[in-house]
C-alpha positions in Angstrom: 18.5 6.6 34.3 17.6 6.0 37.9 17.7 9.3 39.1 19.3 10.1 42.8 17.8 12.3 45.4 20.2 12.7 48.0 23.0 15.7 48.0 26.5 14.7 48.6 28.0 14.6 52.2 30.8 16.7 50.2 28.6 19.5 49.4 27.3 19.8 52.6 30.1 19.8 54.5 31.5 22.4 52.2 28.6 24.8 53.1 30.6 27.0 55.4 29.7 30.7 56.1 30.6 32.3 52.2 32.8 35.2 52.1 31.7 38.2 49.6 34.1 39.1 47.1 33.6 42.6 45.5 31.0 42.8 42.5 33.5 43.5 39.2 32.3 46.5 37.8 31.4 45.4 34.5 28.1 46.1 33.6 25.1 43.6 32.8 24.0 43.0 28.7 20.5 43.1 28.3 19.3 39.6 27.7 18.9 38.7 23.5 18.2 35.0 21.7 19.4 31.3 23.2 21.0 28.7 21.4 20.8 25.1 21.6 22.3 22.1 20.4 19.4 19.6 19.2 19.6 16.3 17.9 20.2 12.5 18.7 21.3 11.2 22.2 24.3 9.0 20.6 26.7 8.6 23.3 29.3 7.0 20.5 29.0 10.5 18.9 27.9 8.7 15.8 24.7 11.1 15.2 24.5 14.6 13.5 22.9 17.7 15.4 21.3 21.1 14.7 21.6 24.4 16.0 19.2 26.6 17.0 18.5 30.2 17.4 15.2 31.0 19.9 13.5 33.5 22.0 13.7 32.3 25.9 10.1 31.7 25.5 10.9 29.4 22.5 9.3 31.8 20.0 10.6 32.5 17.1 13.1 29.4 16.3 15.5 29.8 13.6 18.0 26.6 12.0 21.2 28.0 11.5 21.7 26.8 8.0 25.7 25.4 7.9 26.6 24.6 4.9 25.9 21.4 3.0 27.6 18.3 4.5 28.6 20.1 8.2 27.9 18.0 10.2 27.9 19.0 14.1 28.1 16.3 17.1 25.1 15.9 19.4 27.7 17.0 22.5 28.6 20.0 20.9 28.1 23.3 22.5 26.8 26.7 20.5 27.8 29.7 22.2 27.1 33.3 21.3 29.8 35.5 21.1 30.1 38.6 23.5 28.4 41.0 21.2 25.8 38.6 20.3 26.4 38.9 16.9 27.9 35.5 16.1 28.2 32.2 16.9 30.9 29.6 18.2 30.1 25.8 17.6 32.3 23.6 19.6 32.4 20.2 18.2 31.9 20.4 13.7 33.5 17.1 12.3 36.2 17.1 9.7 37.7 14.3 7.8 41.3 13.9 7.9 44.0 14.4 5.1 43.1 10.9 4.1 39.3 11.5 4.0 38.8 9.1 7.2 36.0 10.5 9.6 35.9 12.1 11.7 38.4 15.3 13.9 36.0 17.7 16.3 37.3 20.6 14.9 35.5 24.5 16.1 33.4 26.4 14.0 32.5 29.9 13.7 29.5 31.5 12.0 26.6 34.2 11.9 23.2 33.1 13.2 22.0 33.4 9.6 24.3 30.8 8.2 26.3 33.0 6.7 30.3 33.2 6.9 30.5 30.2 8.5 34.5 29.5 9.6 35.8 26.0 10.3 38.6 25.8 12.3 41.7 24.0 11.8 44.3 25.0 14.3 47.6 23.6 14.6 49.6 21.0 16.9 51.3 22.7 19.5 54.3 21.2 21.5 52.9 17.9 23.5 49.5 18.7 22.2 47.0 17.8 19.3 44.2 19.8 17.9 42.6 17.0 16.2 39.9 16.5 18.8 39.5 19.7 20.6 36.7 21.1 22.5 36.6 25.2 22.0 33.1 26.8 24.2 34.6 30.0 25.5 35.0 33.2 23.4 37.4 36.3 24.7 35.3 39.2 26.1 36.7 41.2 22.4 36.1 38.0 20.3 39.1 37.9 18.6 40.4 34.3 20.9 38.8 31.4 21.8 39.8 29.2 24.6 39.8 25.3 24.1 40.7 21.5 25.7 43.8 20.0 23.5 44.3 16.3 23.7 47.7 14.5 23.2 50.7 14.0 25.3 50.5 17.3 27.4 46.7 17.6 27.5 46.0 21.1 28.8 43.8 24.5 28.1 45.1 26.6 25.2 44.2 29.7 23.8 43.3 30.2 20.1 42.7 32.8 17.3 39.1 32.7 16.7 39.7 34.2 13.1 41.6 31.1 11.8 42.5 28.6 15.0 46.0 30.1 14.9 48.3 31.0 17.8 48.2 28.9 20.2 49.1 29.7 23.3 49.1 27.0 26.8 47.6 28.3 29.7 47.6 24.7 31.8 48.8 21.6 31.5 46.7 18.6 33.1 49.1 16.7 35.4 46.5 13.7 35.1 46.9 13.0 31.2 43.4 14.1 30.8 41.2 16.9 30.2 41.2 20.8 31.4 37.7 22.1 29.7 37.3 25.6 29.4 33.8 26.5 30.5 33.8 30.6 30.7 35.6 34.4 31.2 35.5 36.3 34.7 33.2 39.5 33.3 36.5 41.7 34.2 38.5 39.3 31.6 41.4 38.7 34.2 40.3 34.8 34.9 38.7 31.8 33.1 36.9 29.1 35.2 37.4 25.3 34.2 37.0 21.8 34.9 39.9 19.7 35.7 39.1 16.0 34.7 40.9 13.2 36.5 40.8 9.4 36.7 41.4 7.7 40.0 43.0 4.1 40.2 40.8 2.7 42.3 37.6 4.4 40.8 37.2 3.9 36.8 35.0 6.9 36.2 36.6 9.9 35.6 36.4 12.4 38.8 36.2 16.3 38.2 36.9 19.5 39.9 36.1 23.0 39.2 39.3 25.8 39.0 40.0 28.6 38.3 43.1 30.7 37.2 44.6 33.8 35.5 44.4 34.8 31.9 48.4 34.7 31.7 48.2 31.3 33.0 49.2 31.9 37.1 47.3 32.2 40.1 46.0 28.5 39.6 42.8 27.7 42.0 41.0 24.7 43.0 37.1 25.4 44.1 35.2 22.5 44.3 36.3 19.0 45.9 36.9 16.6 42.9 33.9 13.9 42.7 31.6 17.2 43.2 31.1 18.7 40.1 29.5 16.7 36.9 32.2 14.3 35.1 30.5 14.4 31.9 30.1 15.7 28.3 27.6 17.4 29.9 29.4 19.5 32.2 29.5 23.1 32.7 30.9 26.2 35.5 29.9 29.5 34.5 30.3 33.1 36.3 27.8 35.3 37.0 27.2 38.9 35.2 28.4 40.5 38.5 31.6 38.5 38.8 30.1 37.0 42.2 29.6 33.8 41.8 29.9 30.7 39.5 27.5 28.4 39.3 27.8 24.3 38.1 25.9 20.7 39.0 26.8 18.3 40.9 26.8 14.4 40.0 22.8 13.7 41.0 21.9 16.6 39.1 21.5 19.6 41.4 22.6 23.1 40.4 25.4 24.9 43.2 26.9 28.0 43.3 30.6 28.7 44.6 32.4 32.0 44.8 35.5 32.5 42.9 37.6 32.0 45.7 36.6 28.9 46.6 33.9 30.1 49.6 30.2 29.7 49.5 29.2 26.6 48.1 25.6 26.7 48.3 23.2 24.0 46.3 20.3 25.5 44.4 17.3 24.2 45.2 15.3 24.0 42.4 11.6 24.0 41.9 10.0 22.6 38.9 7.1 20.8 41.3 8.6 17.8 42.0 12.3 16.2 43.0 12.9 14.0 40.6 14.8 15.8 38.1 18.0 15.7 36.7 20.2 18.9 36.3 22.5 20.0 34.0 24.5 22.6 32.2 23.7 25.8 33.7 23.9 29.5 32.5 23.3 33.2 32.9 20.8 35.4 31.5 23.5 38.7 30.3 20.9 40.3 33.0 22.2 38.2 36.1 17.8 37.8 36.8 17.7 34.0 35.3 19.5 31.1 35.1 19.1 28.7 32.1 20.2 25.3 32.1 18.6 21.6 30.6 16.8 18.8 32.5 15.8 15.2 32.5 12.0 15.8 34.0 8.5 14.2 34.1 9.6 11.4 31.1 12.0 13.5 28.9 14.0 16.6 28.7 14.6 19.8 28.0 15.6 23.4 28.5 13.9 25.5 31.6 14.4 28.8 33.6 14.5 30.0 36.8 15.2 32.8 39.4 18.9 32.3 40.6 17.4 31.0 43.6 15.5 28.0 41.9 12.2 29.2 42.3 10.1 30.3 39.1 11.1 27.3 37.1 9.4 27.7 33.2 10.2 25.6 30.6 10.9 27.0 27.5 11.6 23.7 25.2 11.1 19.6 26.0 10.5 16.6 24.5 10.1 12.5 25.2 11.6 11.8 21.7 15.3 11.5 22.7 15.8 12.0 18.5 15.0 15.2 19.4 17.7 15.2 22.5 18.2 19.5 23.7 21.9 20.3 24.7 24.6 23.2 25.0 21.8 26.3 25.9 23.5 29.4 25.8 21.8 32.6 26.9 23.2 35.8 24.4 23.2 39.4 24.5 21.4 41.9 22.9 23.3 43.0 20.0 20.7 45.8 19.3 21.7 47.1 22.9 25.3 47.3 22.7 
């Protein structure tokens, strides 16, 4: 992949004088285990993945041990719940009632293995479940919110206990994909990416929103063609409720406020430019950021101040059989 060095004229003329929205007074988890995704780059979705478990320094890896015959998608996300006590797996495959392969279906379970759930929610009206992508849990756990396909694409929320209850909170006016990416640490708003496809442009174009928990107060914060249009993607918010931060298509890390305001790239560090970006989080703590990286030959997953500077890796490889995806940054459940 020929990596590119320039920033777009988009982002910099967005880089107006921010506006500072109120901190939400929730207060920061102290920072626990990542998770990761790790397995073969297949980008037909063909190959099987693993998940991980891992101290931010990569000591102490753990296999969560699904049970025999799961198989999980190389572009699936793992995600720790908000207590830190369980995990959400975004993309398990399931055979249909015919025993054809393969539905992404969400999964459920406890970092030891244990009590792992598959979920198997229904169709809602102008929607279909049978390929959705679930990566955002409720601040009390009990919902998940996830991308249905079908008709009436859109953003619906589920029950996290058995994929029940639907409920739509968009509907994508492009035919095409709204991906939940994360909660506002109050719990009144949920940031996520709004994928398009222009006619005169065959790639898919995508821009980050944001909008109410009920569903109103839709709002459009990044420029569509900004943000990453890729399986790759992510938007997250910051512990404080300040900021959200995503990547842009050449692989640079930018923040944005929630309303819009203070777009700002990240300039990271890692000792040289020619790197490649992606899929940025939080520590609970608000001091790190965590996110993956095409660097020096191969890839892997790194951390660094907020401002970019500090970078450490904490896993990489040149074997892309060995491919790291979907880092997520949990909480402390001992602290709680």
């Amino acid at each position: 992949m020929k990596l590119q060095l320039k920033v777009t004229a988009v982002l910099l003329a967005a880089l107006a004088a921010p506006l500072h929205p109120a901190a939400q007074q929730i207060a920061s988890g102290a920072n626990g285990s990542i998770t990761f995704t790790q397995g073969v780059l297949d980008f037909n979705g063909g190959a099987p993945a693993n998940i991980f478990t891992a101290n931010s320094d990569e000591s102490n890896v753990q296999l969560v041990q699904l049970p025999e015959g799961t198989r999980v998608e190389i572009f699936s996300g793992s995600v720790w719940s908000p207590d830190g006590t369980k995990l959400l797996i975004s993309h398990t495959l399931r055979l249909d009632d015919t025993g054809q392969c393969c539905f992404f279906q969400p999964a459920t379970v406890n970092p030891d293995g244990s009590n792992f759930n598959q979920l198997v929610p229904p169709n809602p009206p102008g929607a279909s479940s049978s390929g959705i992508d679930c990566g955002v849990w409720s601040h009390d756990g009990r919902r998940i919110l996830c991308a249905f396909f079908g008709d009436q694409p859109g953003l619906f929320s589920i029950r996290a206990s058995d994929g029940g209850d639907p409920v739509r909170l968009t509907t994508n006016p492009y035919n095409n994909q709204d991906l939940p990416t994360d909660i506002s640490p109050d719990g009144k708003q949920f940031v996520f990416l709004r994928y398009r496809q222009v006619n005169t442009d065959p790639t898919q174009q995508v821009a980050v929103f944001v909008e109410n928990m009920d569903g109103t107060g839709l709002k459009q914060l990044t420029p569509y063609g900004l943000a990453r249009a890729h399986e790759f993607a992510s938007a997250q918010w910051s512990p404080d409720g300040l900021k959200i931060i995503s990547e842009n298509h050449f692989g640079r890390l930018f923040i944005v406020h929630p309303d819009g305001s203070g777009l700002t790239p990240i300039h990271l560090q890692p000792g040289t430019g020619n790197y490649f970006a992606f899929q940025p989080h939080w520590s609970p703590d608000s001091s790190r950021i965590l996110f993956c990286m095409y660097i020096n030959g191969g890839e892997g997953i790194y951390s660094a101040n907020p401002d970019g500077s500090d970078v450490v890796q904490v896993t990489f490889t040149t074997d892309f059989n060995n491919f790291y995806n979907g880092a997520d940054w949990g909480r402390d459940p001992a602290a709680q």
